[in-house]
KENU-914447 format. One line per field, with one value per residue (C-alpha): residue in one letter; x, y, z. Coordinates in Angstrom, 2 decimals. Each point is the difference from the previous one (the first is absolute). Layout:
REM residues N
residuo <- [A  ...];
u <- [X  ...];
v <- [Y  ...];
w <- [Z  ...];
//
This chain:
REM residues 374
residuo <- [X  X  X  X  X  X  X  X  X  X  X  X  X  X  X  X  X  X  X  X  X  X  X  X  X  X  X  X  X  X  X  X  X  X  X  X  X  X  X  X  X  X  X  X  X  X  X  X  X  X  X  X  X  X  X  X  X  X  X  X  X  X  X  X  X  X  X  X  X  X  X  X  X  X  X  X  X  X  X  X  X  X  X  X  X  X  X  X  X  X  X  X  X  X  X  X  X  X  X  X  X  X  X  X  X  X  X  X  X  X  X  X  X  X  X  X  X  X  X  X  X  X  X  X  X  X  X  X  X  X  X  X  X  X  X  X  X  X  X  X  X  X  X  X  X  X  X  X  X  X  X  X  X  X  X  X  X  X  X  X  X  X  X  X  X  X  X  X  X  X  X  X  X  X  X  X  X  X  X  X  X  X  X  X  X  X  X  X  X  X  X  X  X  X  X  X  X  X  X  X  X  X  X  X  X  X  X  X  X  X  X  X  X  X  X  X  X  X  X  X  X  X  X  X  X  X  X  X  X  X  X  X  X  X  X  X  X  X  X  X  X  X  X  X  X  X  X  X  X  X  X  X  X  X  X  X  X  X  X  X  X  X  X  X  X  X  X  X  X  X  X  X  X  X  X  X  X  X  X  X  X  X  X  X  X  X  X  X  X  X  X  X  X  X  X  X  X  X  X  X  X  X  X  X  X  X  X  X  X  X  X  X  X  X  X  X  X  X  X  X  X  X  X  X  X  X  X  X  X  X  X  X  X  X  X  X  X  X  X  X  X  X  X  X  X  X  X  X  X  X  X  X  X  X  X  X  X  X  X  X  X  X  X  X  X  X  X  X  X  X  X  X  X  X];
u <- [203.71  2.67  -0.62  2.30  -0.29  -3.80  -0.10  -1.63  -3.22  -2.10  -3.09  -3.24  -1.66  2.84  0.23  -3.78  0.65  2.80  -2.11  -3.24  2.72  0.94  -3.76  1.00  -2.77  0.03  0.01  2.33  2.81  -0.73  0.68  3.39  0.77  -1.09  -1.88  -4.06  -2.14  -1.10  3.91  0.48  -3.05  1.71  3.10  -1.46  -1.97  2.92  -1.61  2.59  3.50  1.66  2.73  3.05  -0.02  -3.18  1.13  2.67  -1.92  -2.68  3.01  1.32  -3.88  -0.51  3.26  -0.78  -3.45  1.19  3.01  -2.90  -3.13  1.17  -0.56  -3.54  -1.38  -2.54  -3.97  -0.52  -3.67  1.55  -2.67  -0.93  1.34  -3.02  1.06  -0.44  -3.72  -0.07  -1.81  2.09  1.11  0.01  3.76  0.35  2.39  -0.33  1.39  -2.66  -0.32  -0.47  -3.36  0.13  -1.57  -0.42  0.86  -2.47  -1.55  2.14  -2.61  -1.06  -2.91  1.36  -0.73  -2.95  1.31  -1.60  1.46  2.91  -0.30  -1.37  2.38  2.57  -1.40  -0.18  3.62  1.22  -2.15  0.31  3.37  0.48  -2.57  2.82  2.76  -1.83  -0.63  3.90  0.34  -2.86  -0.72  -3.71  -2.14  -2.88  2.28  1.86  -3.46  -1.18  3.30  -0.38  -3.61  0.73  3.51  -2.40  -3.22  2.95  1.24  -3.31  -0.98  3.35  -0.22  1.16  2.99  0.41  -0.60  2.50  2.71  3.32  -1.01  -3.60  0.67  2.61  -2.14  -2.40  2.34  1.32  -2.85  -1.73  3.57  -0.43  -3.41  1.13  2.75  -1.98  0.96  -4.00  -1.01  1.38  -2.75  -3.07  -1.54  -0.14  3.42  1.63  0.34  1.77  -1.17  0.00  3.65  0.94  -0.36  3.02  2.87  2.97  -2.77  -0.60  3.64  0.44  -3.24  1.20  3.18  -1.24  -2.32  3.22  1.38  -0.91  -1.95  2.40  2.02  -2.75  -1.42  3.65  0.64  -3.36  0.74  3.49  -0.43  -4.03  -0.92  3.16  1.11  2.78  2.14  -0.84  -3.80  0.17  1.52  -2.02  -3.33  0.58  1.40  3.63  3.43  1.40  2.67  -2.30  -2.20  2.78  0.77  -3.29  -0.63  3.74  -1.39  -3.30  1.80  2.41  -2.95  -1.30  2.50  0.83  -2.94  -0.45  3.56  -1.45  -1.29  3.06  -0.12  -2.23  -1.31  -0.97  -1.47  -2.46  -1.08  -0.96  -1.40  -2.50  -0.42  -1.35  -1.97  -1.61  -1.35  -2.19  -2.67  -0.72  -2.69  -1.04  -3.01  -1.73  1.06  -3.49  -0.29  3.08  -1.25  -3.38  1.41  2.32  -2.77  -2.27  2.93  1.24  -3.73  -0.26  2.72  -0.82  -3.33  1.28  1.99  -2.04  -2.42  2.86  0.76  -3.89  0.17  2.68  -1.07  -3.30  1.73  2.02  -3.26  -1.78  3.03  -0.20  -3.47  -0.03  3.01  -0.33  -0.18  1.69  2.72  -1.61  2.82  0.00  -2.11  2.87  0.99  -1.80  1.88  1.84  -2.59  2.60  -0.95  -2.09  1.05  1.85  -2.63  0.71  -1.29  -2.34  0.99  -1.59  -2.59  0.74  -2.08  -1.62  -0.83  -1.53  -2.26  -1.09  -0.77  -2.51  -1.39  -0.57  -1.58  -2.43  -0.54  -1.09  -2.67  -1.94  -2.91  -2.82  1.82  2.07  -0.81  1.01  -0.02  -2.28  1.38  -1.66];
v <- [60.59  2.53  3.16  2.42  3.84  0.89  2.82  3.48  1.06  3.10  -0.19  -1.65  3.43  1.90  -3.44  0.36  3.99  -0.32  -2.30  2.38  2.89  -2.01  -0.78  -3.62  -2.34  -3.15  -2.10  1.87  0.10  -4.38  -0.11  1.58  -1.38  -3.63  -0.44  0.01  2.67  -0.27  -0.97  3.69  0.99  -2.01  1.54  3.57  -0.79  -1.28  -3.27  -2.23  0.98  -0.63  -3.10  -0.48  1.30  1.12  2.36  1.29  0.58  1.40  2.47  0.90  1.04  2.06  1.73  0.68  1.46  2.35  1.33  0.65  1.19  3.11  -0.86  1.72  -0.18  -3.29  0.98  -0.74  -2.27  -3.10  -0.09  -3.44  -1.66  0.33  -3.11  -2.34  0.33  -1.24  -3.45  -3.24  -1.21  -3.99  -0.05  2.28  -0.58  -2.61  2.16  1.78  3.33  2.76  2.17  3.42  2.83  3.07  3.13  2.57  1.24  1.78  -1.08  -4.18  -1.25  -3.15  -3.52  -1.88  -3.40  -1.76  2.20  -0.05  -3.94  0.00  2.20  -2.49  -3.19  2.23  0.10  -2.97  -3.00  -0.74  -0.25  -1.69  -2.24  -0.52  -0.46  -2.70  -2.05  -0.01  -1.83  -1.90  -0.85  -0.05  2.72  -0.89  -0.14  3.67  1.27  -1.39  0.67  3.79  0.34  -1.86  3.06  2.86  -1.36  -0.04  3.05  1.02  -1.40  1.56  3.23  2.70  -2.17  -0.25  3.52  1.31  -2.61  1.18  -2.00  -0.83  -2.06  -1.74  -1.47  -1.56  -1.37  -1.87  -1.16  -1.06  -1.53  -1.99  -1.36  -1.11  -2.15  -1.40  -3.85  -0.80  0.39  -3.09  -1.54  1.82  -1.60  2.94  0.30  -3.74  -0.24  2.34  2.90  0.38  1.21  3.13  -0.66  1.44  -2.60  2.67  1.02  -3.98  -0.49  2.84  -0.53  -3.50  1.13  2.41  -2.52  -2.30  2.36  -0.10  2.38  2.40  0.40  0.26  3.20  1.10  -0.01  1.82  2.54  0.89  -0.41  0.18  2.74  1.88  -0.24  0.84  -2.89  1.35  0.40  -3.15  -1.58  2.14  -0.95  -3.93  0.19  -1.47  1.41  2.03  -2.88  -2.27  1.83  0.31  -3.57  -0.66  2.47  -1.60  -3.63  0.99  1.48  -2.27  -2.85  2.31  0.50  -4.03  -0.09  3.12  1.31  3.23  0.98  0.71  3.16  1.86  2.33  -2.69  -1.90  2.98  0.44  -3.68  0.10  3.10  -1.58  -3.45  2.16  1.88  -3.05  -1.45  2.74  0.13  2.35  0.94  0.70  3.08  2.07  -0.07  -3.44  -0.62  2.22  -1.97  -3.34  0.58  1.66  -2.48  -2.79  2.22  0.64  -4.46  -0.95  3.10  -2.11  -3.57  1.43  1.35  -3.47  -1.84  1.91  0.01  -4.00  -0.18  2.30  -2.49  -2.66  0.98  1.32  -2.98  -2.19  2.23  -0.23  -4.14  -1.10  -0.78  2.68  -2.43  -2.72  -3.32  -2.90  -3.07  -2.98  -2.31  -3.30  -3.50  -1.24  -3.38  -2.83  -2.43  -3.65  -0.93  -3.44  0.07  -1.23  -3.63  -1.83  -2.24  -4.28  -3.34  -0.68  -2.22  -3.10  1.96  3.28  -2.34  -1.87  3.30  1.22  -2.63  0.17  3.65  -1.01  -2.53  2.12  2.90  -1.60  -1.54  1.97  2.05  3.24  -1.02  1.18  -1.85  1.89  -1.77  -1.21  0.40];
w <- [81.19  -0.70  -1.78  -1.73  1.47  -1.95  -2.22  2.26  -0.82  0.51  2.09  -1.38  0.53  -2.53  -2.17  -1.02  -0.01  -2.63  -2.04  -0.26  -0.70  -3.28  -0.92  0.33  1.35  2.50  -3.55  -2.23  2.82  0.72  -3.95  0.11  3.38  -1.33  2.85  0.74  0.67  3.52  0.96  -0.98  2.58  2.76  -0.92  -0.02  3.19  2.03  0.49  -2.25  -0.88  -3.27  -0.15  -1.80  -3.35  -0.07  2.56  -1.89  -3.26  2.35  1.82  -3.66  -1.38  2.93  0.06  -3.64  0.78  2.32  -1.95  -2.83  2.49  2.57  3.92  1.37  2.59  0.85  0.57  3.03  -0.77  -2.23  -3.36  -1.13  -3.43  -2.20  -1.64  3.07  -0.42  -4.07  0.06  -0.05  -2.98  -0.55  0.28  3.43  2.51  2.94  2.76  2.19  -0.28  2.54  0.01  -1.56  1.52  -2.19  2.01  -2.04  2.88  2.82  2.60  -1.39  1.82  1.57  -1.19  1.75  1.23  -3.02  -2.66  1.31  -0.06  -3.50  -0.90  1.11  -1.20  -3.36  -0.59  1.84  -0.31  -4.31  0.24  3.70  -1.80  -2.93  2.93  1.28  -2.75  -0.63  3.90  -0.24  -4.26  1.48  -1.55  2.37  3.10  -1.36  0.20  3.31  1.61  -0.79  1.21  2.98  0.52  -0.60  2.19  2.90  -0.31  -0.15  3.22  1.20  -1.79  2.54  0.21  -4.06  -0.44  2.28  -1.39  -1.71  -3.19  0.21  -3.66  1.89  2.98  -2.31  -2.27  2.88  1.03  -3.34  -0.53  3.44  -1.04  -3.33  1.33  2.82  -0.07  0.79  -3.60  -1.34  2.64  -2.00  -2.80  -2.45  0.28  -0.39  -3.87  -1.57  -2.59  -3.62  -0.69  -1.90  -4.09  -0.98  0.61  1.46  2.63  0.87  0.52  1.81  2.46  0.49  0.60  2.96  1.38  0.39  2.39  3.90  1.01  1.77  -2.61  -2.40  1.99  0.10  -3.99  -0.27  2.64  -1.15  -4.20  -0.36  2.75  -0.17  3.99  1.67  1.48  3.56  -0.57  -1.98  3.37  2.56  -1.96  -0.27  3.59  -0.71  0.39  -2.79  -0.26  -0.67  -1.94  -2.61  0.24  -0.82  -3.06  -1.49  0.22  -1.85  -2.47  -0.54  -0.43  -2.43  -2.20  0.19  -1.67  -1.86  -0.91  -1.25  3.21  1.37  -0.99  2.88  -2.27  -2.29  3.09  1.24  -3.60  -0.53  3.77  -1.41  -3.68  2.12  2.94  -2.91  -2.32  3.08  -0.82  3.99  0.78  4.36  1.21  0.64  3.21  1.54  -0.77  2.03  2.68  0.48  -0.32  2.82  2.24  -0.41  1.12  2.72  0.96  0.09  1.42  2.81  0.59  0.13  2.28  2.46  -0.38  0.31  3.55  1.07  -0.68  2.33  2.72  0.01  0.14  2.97  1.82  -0.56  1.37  3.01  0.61  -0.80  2.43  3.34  2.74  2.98  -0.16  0.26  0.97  -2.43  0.74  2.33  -1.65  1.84  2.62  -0.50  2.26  1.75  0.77  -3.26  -1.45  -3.35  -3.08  -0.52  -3.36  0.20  -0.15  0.06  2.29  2.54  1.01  3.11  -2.42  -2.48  2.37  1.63  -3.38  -1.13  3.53  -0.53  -4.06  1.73  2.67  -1.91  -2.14  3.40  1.43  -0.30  0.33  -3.22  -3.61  -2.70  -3.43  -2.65  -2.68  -3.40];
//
């Protein structure tokens, strides 16, 4: 795709400082920006960049701000936006949000592995849940899929943890799960669910569901989630080429269908408004925690029966089978000389004399027993 020369930009770091200088929050700055709020996190956290003319309105409001707010120096400990941690309203965003940690104390006591889990299952899993009812139109499958991404990356945590975007790696993999080809094959999941009830969300669920899978998770990515076309591409392992191709197709079978929603901004708000109305709730943390213990902990045992079956069978092969070679049994030799069978004819006069001689013969003398007859 070719791109005109994009507008410069400050640094996230002096973007989110020139924002906090006008007393402007994450919310207030998405409203004049006409974008969402946690597109203006990824923006301030260098994780996104803006596009197009977004990125120009975005250049012009921050230009403004620091015309208006004189430059000072940045603290050197980043606080956290108090209004990340107000509870989620029915009509929240779908894109995954990152975990804030309040800087209060100079010295923080660092997260045990399972807070720091919680914590992340906390912020991530409602609306991953959300995200995956969009690819799937399953709410059961949405909410298995999402256990299933957090029990592995808590069996993998030290590799999670360490991650550039923990939220990221389990979206991924709950993502993987939910498209998994296997769970047309499961009874639970071969009739469909009860659809939406309002009639624009139908069309527009049947209308995703229409669209293959990869570009599906590519229209989601890009317009739900709010990713960049290279960690769109990097994250569903295709080209950037034809990552684009794929995000032009899906829109362009969306907006065959739904003219309005070629409008991206009206796309990501009917993508929220239809996330939203599923009322999709997760499962506890611990929950999570113990459920994928207890499978890790099975699995670890069948397992290790599975080897000790084997290893007893292969001793008890070894101690059954033959210690020496014993040669096969040799095949009869072929006797030379015997007449061939012949099939038996008519007596001849001789035979039959000799016969009745033999009869009459047979019945004479006192060493001969004749059988009774009753």
């Amino acid at each position: 795709m070719m791109q005109t020369p994009a507008t410069p930009l400050p640094p996230p770091k002096e973007r989110r400082r020139l924002r906090e200088a006008a007393s402007l929050t994450q919310a207030q700055l998405a409203t004049r920006v006409g974008v969402s709020r946690e597109t203006v996190r990824a923006w301030e956290t260098g994780r996104t960049s803006p596009r197009g003319r977004k990125r120009e309105a975005y250049a012009k409001l921050l230009n403004d701000l620091a015309e208006d707010t004189p430059a000072v120096e940045e603290a050197e400990v980043d606080t956290a936006e108090v209004e990340e941690a107000q509870p989620e309203s029915p009509h929240a965003d779908i894109v995954v949000v990152e975990i804030p940690v309040p800087h209060t104390d100079p010295a923080p006591a660092p997260l045990t592995p399972a807070q720091a889990f919680d914590a992340l299952y906390a912020f991530c899993a409602p609306s991953l849940v959300r995200q995956t009812y969009l690819l799937t139109g399953r709410r059961e499958l949405a909410r298995e899929s999402v256990e299933r991404a957090f029990q592995t990356a808590w069996q993998r945590w030290p590799e999670v943890a360490v991650d550039r975007d923990p939220a990221g790696w389990v979206r991924s993999v709950a993502y993987e799960y939910a498209l998994s080809p296997w769970h047309r094959f499961r009874p639970r999941y071969r009739h469909p669910e009860p659809p939406p009830p309002a009639p624009a969300d139908r069309v527009l669920l049947t209308a995703l569901l229409e669209l293959p899978p990869s570009y599906r998770r590519t229209l989601l990515l890009y317009d739900g989630v709010g990713l960049g076309l290279a960690e769109m591409a990097a994250e569903t392992e295709a080209s950037t080429p034809a990552a684009a191709n794929r995000l032009l197709h899906a829109r362009e079978a969306l907006a065959a269908q739904l003219p309005e929603l070629s409008d991206p901004t009206e796309l990501h708000r009917r993508l929220t408004e239809l996330a939203s109305t599923a009322r999709l709730h997760a499962a506890k943390p611990p929950t999570v925690r113990f459920v994928g213990e207890r499978r890790t902990q099975f699995w670890t045992r069948a397992a290790i029966a599975f080897t000790v079956a084997i290893a007893g069978a292969t001793t008890l092969t070894l101690r059954s089978a033959p210690t020496h070679y014993e040669p096969p049994v040799p095949l009869g030799q072929r006797v030379e000389g015997v007449p061939a069978r012949a099939v038996q004819g008519a007596l001849s006069e001789e035979e039959i004399q000799l016969r009745d001689r033999l009869r009459n013969g047979m019945t004479v003398g006192p060493e001969r027993l004749l059988p009774l007859s009753r």
